[in-house]
Structures are given as C-alpha cells and as structure tokens.
C-alpha positions, 0 to 999 in steps of 0.5 A: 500500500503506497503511504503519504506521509504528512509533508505530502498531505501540506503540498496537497493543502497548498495546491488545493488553497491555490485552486480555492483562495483566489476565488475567495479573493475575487469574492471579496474584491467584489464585494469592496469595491462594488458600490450599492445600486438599484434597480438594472445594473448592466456594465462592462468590467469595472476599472480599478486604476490605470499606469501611465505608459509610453504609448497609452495608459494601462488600464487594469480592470476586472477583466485582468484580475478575474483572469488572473484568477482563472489561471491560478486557479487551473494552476492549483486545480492541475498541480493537485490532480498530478501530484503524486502520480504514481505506477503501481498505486495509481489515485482516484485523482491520477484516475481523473488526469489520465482520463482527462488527457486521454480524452484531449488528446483523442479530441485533437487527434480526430480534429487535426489528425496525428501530425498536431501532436503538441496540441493537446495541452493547448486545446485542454488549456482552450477549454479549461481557460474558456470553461472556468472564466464563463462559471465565474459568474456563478459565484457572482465575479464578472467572467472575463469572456464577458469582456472583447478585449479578452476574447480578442486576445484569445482569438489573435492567437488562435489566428497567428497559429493559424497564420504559422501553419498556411506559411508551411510552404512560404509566403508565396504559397501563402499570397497564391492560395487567396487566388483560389480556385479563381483569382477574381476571389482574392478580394473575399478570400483576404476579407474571410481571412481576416473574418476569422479573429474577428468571428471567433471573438464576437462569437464567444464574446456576445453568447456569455455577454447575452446571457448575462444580460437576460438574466439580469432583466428577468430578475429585474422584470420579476421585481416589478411583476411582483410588485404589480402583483402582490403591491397590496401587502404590507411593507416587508412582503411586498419588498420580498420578491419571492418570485424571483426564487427558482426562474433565475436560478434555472436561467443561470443553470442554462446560460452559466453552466451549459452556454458557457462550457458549450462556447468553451467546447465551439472556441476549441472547436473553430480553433482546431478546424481553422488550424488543421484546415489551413496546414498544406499538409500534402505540400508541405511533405511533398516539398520536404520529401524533395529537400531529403531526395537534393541532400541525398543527392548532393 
C-alpha cells in the first residue's frame, strides 16, 4: 500500500488553497469595491486604476484580475490532480488526469489528425481557460469572456497559429492560395481571412455577454411583476420578491453552466478546424520529401 506521509498531505493543502483562495479573493474584491445600486445594473468590467505608459495608459480592470484568477486557479486545480502520480498505486485523482488527457488528446487527434501532436495541452488549456472564466459568474465575479478585449486576445492567437501553419510552404504559397480556385476571389478570400479573429471573438464574446444580460432583466422584470402583483401587502412582503426564487436560478443553470462550457467546447472547436484546415499538409511533405531526395543527392 503506497503511504503519504504528512509533508505530502501540506503540498496537497497548498495546491488545493491555490485552486480555492483566489476565488475567495475575487469574492471579496467584489464585494469592496462594488458600490450599492438599484434597480438594472448592466456594465462592462469595472476599472480599478490605470499606469501611465509610453504609448497609452494601462488600464487594469476586472477583466485582468478575474483572469488572473482563472489561471491560478487551473494552476492549483492541475498541480493537485498530478501530484503524486504514481505506477503501481495509481489515485482516484491520477484516475481523473489520465482520463482527462486521454480524452484531449483523442479530441485533437480526430480534429487535426496525428501530425498536431503538441496540441493537446493547448486545446485542454482552450477549454479549461474558456470553461472556468464563463462559471465565474456563478459565484457572482464578472467572467472575463464577458469582456472583447479578452476574447480578442484569445482569438489573435488562435489566428497567428493559424497564420504559422498556411506559411508551411512560404509566403508565396501563402499570397497564391487567396487566388483560389479563381483569382477574381482574392478580394473575399483576404476579407474571410481576416473574418476569422474577428468571428471567433464576437462569437464567444456576445453568447456569455447575452446571457448575462437576460438574466439580469428577468430578475429585474420579476421585481416589478411582483410588485404589480402582490403591491397590496404590507411593507416587508411586498419588498420580498419571492418570485424571483427558482426562474433565475434555472436561467443561470442554462446560460452559466451549459452556454458557457458549450462556447468553451465551439472556441476549441473553430480553433482546431481553422488550424488543421489551413496546414498544406500534402505540400508541405511533398516539398520536404524533395529537400531529403537534393541532400541525398548532393
């Protein structure tokens, strides 16, 4: 029987603090920092200050520090599930880590194919990012997803590796491929092109900013239905919108839980497909396999 001894049981407590803690941080952040309103409340991150800069002020919003959060919390979350990986007394934990690699990998592999063998931790990071920044809001912190600049940030990588991959065979293999399959197409060919980052963002971004949205205004609109309904009791019933308790929750269900992973899953989809789609695979080896056959013959 594999024996842990204590010092494995405090490494466990500290990843485990950094999974929980910065959520708790972010928790209390938001409540300092949030000041009393009433009625809608509907805004983007908020901002905490700016620094002067050379070119521009940076400006630190809730965005950042929300995101910030997301990742060290993945960070925790993967340092727990990954330590004490062992051969012969394999953990519940190393159960759960091995099935979720396995299952990223066998996702990228059936996308992209078997030359994307270093893909897998980037989708898994894709999904886990991407999942985890939409459930914030379940715990009332304002998701990042919810904010363009994030997800653009995101899709801008997406689509430089897409960039690095059409460039396989050379820039002007590059520049020639906006021709087909007629020349006269280059002009829609170049504007899909740069369509791409700009669909993936607003994709992802206005589906988790809409069911925020929604779910606000149903709350809202179920305080004034109450209102209208039961404004004839006194004080203290009349404020308690006991309508209100059950709908937003199944809404919250849907649109925090379900849409958010969903957008997850889509993002990682798009961005696997559009990688995959844009690698000359065949002209690429056939231009390897020629550059072997001149050294040989050299």
């Amino acid at each position: 029987m594999n024996k842990r001894n204590v010092g494995f049981y405090i490494v466990d407590g500290i990843y485990l603090a950094m999974a929980i803690l910065p959520i708790l941080f972010g928790i209390a952040v938001k409540v300092l920092f949030t000041p009393l309103s009433e009625g809608i409340a509907i805004s983007g991150a908020r901002i905490f200050f700016s620094l002067d800069m050379p070119i521009q002020p940076l400006i630190v919003t809730e965005s950042q520090l929300n995101s910030l959060i997301v990742m060290i919390t993945l960070l925790g979350i993967c340092l727990y599930l990954t330590h004490g990986l062992s051969v012969r007394y394999p953990t519940r934990r190393q159960h759960l880590a091995e099935w979720l690699v396995e299952k990223s990998e066998k996702m990228t592999f059936s996308n992209m194919g078997e030359g994307f063998s270093g893909f897998p931790p980037l989708i898994a990071a894709i999904l886990g990012l991407s999942a985890l920044s939409s459930l914030l809001s379940l715990f009332g912190l304002y998701p990042p997803t919810s904010d363009i600049n994030v997800v653009s940030g995101w899709a801008i990588t997406v689509f430089a590796l897409i960039t690095y991959y059409k460039f396989k065979c050379g820039p002007v293999y590059y520049l020639k491929s906006f021709g087909d399959p007629v020349p006269l197409l280059a002009p829609l060919n170049i504007i899909s092109e740069i369509a791409t980052p700009v669909s993936m963002a607003f994709r992802h971004y206005g589906n988790v900013l809409s069911g925020a949205v929604i779910s606000v205004l149903v709350a809202t609109g179920l305080d004034g239905l109450w209102g209208i309904i039961m404004g004839w009791l006194p004080s203290p019933l009349s404020e308690m919108a006991f309508i209100r308790i059950g709908i937003p929750a199944v809404l919250s269900v849907y649109f925090d839980l379900f849409s958010g992973c969903l957008q997850a899953y889509i993002f990682a989809m798009l961005a696997m497909l559009y990688i995959s789609s844009g690698y000359p695979r065949d002209e690429h080896m056939k231009r390897k396999n020629k550059k072997q056959i001149n050294k040989k013959t050299a």
